[in-house]
C-alpha positions in Angstrom: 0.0 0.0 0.0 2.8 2.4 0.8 4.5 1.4 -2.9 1.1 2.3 -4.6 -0.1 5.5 -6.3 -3.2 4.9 -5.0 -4.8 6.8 -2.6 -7.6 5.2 0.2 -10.1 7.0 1.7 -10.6 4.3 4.4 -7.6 2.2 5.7 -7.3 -0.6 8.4 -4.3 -1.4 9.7 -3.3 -3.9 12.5 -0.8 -2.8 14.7 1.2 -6.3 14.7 2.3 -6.6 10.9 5.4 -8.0 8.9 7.7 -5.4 8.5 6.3 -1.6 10.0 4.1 -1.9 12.2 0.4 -0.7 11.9 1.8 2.5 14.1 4.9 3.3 11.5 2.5 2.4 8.8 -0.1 5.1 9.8 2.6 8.0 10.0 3.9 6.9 6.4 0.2 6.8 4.7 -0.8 10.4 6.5 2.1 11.7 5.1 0.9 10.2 1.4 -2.6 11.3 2.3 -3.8 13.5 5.1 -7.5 13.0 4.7 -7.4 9.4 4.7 -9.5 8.0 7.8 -7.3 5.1 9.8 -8.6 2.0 11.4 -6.9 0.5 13.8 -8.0 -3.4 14.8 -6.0 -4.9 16.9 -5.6 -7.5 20.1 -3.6 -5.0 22.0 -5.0 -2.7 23.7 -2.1 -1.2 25.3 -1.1 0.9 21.5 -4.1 2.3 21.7 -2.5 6.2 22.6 0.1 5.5 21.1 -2.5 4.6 18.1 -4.8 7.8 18.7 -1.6 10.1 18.5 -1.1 8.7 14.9 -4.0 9.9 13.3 -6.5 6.8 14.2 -10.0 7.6 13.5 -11.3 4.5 15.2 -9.2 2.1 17.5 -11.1 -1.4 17.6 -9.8 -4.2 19.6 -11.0 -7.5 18.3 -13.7 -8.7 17.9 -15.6 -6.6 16.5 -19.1 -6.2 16.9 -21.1 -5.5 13.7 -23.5 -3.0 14.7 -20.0 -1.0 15.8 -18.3 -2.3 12.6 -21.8 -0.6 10.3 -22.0 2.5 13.1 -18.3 3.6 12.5 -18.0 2.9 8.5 -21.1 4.9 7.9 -19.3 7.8 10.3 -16.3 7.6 8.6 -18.4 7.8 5.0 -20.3 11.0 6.5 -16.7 12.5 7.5 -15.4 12.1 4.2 -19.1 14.0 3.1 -20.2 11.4 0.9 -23.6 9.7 0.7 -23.0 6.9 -1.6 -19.6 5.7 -1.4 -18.4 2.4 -3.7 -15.3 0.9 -1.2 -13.1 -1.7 -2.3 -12.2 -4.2 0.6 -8.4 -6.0 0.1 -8.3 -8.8 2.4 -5.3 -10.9 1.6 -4.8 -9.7 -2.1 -8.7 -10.5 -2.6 -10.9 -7.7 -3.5 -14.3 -7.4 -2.6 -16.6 -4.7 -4.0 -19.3 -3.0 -2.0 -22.0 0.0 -2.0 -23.0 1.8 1.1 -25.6 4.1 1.2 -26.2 6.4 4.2 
């Protein structure tokens, strides 16, 4: 993600990865794209200032509830002042395609 051109709108990091960790990773993609709106999900709760001082805009520890999952995807949509939004979700190099409509 840091190689692409691309730029997210939405982006979930861990913050236990290969290589940077989500933390490092966060700091790098701001810097590529201010406006992009960081999830962090994670097991350890003990990054989570450390997390909110790199530009998180949601820290979730796992698991996830879906009404929480659905409540902060459709305020991260309204932060980015959209009301239909097409998102592509990358899950291990699979895409999934989706329309949400707040």
């Amino acid at each position: 993600m840091l190689r692409s051109s691309k730029i997210y709108n939405i982006i979930f990091l861990d913050v236990e990865m290969d290589g940077l960790n989500g933390i490092e990773t966060a700091e790098a993609l701001h810097k590529k794209s201010p406006s992009s709106l960081i999830f962090f999900v994670t097991h350890h709760e003990d990054y989570m200032d450390e997390a909110l001082d790199n530009h998180a805009f949601r820290f979730w520890t796992k698991p996830i509830s879906e009404t929480r999952l659905v409540y902060s995807i459709q305020s991260a949509i309204k932060k980015l002042n959209t009301y239909r939004r097409n998102i592509s979700v990358i899950v291990k190099k699979k895409t999934v395609k989706m329309t949400i409509t707040i």
